[in-house]
C-alpha positions in Angstrom: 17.7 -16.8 15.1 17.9 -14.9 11.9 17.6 -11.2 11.0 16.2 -8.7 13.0 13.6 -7.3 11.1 12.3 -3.7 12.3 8.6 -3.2 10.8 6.7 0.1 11.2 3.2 0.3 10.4 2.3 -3.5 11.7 -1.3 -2.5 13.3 -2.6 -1.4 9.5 -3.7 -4.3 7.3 -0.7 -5.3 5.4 1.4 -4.7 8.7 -0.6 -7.7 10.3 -0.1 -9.8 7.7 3.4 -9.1 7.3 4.4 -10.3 10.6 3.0 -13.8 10.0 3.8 -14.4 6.5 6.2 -17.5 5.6 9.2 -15.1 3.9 9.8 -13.9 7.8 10.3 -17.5 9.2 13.1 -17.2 11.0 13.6 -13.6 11.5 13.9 -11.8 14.7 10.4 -9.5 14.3 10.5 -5.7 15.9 7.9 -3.3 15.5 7.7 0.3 16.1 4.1 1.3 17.6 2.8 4.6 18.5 2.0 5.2 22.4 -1.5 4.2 22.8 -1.6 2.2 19.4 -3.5 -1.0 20.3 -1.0 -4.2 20.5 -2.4 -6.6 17.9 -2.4 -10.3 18.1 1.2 -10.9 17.3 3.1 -14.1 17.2 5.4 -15.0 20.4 8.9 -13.5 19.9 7.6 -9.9 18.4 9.5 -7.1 20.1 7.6 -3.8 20.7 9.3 -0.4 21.0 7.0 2.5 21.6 7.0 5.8 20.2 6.1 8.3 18.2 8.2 9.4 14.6 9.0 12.7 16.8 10.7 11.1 19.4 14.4 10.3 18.5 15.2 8.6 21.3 12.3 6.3 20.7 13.6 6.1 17.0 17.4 5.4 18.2 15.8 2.5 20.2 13.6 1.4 17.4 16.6 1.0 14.5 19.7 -0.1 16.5 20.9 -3.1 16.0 18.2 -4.0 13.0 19.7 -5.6 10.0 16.7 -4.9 7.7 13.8 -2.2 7.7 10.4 -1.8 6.5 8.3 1.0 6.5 4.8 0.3 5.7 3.4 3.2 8.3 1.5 6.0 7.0 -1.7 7.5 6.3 -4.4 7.4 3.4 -6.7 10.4 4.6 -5.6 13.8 6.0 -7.7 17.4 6.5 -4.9 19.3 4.3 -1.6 18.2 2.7 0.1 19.3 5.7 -1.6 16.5 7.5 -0.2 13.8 5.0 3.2 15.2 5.0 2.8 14.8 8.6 2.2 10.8 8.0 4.0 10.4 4.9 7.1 12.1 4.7 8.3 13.2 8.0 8.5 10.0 9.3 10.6 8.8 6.8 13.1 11.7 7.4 13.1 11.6 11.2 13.2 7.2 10.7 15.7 7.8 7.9 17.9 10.0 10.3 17.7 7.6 13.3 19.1 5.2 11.4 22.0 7.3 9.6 22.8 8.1 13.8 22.3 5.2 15.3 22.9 1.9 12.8 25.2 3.0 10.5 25.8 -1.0 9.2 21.9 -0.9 8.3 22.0 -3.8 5.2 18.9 -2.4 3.7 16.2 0.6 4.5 12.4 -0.5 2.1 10.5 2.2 1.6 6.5 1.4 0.9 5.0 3.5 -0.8 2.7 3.8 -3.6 1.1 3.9 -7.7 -0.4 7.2 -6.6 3.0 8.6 -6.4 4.1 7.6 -9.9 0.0 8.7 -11.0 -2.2 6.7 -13.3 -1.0 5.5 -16.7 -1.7 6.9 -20.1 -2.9 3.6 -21.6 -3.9 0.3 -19.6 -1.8 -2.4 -21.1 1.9 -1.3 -20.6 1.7 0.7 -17.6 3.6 2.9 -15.3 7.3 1.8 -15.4 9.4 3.3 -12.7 11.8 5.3 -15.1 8.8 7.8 -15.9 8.2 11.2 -14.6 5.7 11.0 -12.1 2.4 13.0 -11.6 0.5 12.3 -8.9 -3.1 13.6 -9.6 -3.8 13.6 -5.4 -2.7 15.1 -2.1 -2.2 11.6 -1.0 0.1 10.3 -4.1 1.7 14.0 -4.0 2.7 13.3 -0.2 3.6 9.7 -0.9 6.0 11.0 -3.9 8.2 13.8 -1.0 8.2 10.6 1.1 9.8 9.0 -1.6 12.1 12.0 -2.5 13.0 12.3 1.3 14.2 8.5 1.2 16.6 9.3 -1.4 18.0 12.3 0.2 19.7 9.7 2.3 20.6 7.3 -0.3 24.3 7.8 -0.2 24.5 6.9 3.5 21.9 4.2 3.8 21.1 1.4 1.8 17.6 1.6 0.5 14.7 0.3 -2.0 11.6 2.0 -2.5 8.5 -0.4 -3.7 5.3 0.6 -4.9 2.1 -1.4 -4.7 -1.0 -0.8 -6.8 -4.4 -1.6 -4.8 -3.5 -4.1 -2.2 -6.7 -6.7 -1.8 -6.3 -9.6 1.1 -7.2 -11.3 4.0 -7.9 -8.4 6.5 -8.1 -5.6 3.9 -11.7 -3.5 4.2 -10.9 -1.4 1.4 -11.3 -3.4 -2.1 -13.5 -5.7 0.5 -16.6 -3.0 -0.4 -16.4 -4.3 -4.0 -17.0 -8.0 -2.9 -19.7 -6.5 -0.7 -21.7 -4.9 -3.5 -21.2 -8.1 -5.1 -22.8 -10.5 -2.8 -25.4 -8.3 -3.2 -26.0 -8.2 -7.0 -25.0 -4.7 -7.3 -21.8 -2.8 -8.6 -20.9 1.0 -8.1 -18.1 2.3 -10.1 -16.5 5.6 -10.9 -16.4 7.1 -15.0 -16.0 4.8 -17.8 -15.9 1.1 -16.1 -16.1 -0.7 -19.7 -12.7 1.3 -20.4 -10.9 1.2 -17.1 -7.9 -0.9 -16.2 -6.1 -1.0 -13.0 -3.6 -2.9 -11.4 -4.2 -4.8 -7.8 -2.1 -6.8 -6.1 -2.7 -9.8 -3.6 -0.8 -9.1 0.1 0.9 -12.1 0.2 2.3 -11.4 -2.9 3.2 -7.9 -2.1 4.8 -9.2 1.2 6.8 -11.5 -0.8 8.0 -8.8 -3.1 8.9 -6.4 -0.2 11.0 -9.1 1.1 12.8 -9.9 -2.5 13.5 -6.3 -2.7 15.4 -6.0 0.8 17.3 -9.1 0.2 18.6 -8.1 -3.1 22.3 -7.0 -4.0 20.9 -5.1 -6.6 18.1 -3.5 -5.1 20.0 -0.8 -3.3 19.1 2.5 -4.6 16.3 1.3 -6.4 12.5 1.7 -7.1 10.4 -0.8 -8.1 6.6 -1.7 -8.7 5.7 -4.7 -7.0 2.4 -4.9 -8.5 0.1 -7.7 -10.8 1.3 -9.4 -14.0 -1.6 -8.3 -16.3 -4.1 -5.7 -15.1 -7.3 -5.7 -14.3 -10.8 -4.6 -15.9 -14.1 -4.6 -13.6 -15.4 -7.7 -15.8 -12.0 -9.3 -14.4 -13.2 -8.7 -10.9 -16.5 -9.7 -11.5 -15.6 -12.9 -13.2 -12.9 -13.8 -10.2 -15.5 -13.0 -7.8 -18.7 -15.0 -9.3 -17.2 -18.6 -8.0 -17.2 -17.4 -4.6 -20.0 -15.6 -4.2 -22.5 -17.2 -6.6 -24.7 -14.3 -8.0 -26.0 -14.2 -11.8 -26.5 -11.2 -12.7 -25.0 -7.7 -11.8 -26.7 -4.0 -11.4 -24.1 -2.3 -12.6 -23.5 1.9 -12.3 -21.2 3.6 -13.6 -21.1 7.0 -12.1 -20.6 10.0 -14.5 -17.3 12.0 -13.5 -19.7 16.1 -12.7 -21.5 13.5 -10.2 -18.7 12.1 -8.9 -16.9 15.2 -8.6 -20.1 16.8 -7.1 -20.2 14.3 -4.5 -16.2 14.4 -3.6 -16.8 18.0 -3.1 -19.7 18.1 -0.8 -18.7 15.0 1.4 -15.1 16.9 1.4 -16.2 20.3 2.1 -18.3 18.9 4.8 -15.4 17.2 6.4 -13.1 20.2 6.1 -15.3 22.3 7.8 -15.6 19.7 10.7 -12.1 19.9 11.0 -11.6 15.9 10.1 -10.1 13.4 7.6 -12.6 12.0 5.0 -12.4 9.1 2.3 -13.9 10.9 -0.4 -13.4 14.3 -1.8 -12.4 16.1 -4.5 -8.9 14.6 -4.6 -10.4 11.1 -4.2 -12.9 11.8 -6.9 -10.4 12.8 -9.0 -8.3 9.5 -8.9 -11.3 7.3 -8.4 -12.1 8.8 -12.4 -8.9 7.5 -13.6 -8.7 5.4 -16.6 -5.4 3.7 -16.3 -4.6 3.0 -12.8 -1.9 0.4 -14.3 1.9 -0.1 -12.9 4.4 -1.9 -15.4 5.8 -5.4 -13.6 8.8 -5.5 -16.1 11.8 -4.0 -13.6 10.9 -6.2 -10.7 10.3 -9.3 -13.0 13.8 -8.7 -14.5 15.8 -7.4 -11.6 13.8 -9.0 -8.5 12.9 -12.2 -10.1 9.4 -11.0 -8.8 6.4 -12.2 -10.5 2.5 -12.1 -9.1 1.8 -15.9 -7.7 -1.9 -15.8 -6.3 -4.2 -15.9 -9.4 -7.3 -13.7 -9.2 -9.6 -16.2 -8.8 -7.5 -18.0 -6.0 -6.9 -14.6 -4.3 -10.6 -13.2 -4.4 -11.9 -16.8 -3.2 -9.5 -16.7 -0.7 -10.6 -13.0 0.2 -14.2 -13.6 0.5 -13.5 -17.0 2.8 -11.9 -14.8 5.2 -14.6 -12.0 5.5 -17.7 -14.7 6.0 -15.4 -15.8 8.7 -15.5 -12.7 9.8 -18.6 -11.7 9.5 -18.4 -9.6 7.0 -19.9 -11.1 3.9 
């Protein structure tokens, strides 16, 4: 038996495929689930602690005795910011302290987090590189970025990496799935300039791959990296990858205007507020769903990591769109 390998977040979509993927062969697999959080299909072996990130004895349970963490939990909607602080920054502090209590000989703590907390590029080629200022243009990247701050408030007693993944597109993600859904059906929504906009995305399994590079690496310790697609994307990219698999001709394609857009992010928002719950688009969505350059540089984890992006577009959207006719979904 290897490792033991403590993973939070394993019920969300890269969580799932994290505990089956190749680079964990051999580990010994833990994951930290909320009370009442459904237990997935898991493989035999996976030990469960339940909990919740304000329940430090639940937390002392979770981290003692793990040699490596990875925390992929956290949330993508919230009513307020106080509701994504709540799922992106205090559990890394109360996690974070758990560990500075109760494993002290941790070998290395990997933050997940995100582009949003760096904030979209100037121009699309180069991209974000980790050494610039960030300026997360959303509630959601600002959280993500105080997660990240929080992490490195314990930096000088715990071992840690922080990684950040563009969009994340895979077996058993829904989210970039709605583009391949539009698709196969001739059609293709987008948000301001599409002929313009560039954006980074990421397969899972390579993302996995680079999680796991980055909390096996001497040098990774104290530092941040993106783990994120050698060249980036344009919609014509995604439609081209895409076209093989799915066998359409043509394309309807819309381009939204950004008053429209921002129209509808405030009236599906304010509605939402009002109810008192979480929605997928609003303003702040809008606002980074208008974004030009949503672009992260490879260059530090290329150099450092030896990280480079294996799955080729066309192999990773083929692959994509296998697994949701499988599943019904295409």
């Amino acid at each position: 038996m290897g490792e033991t390998v403590l993973v939070t977040g394993s019920n969300g979509f890269i969580g799932r495929r994290f505990l089956l993927h190749p680079s964990l062969a051999g580990e010994k697999l833990r994951v930290f689930l909320r009370p009442g959080s459904p237990r997935r299909e898991m493989a035999a072996g996976v030990e469960e602690v339940r909990g919740g990130f304000d329940d430090s004895l639940a937390l002392g349970r979770a981290v003692r005795g793990a040699d490596r963490i990875i925390h992929l939990a956290g949330v993508t909607k919230a009513v307020d910011e106080a509701g994504f602080d709540g799922g992106n920054v205090l559990p890394v502090q109360n996690l974070l302290a758990a560990v500075r209590e109760h494993n002290p000989k941790l070998k290395r703590f990997v933050l997940v987090s995100s582009l949003a907390a760096a904030g979209p590029a100037s121009e699309g080629a180069l991209g974000v590189a980790e050494s610039d200022a960030p300026h997360p243009v959303s509630a959601y990247g600002r959280s993500k970025l105080r997660g990240e701050e929080a992490a490195l408030g314990f930096a000088g007693d715990i071992p840690l990496s922080i990684v950040r993944p563009p969009a994340v597109y895979g077996p058993g993600d829904r989210d970039v799935l709605q583009v391949f859904q539009m698709l196969s059906k001739g059609f293709l929504v987008s948000a301001g300039n599409s002929r313009r906009q560039r954006f980074s995305m990421i397969h899972v399994d390579d993302l996995i791959r680079g999680i796991m590079m980055a909390a096996r690496s001497d040098i990774a310790a104290g530092r941040l990296y993106n783990i994120t697609s050698s060249q980036p994307w344009s919609w014509d990219d995604v439609v081209a990858a895409a076209r093989p698999a799915l066998g359409f001709r043509r394309v309807f394609r819309v381009s939204l205007p950004a008053p429209v857009v921002m129209l509808l992010g405030a009236l599906v928002g304010g509605a939402a507020f009002v109810a008192g719950k979480a929605s997928i688009l609003n303003r702040d969505k809008a606002v980074e769903l208008l974004q030009d350059y949503w672009v992260s540089s490879p260059r530090r984890a290329a150099e450092e990591l030896g990280f480079t992006s294996e799955i080729t577009p066309e192999a990773g959207v083929s692959g994509t769109i296998v697994w949701a006719r499988e599943q019904g979904l295409l």
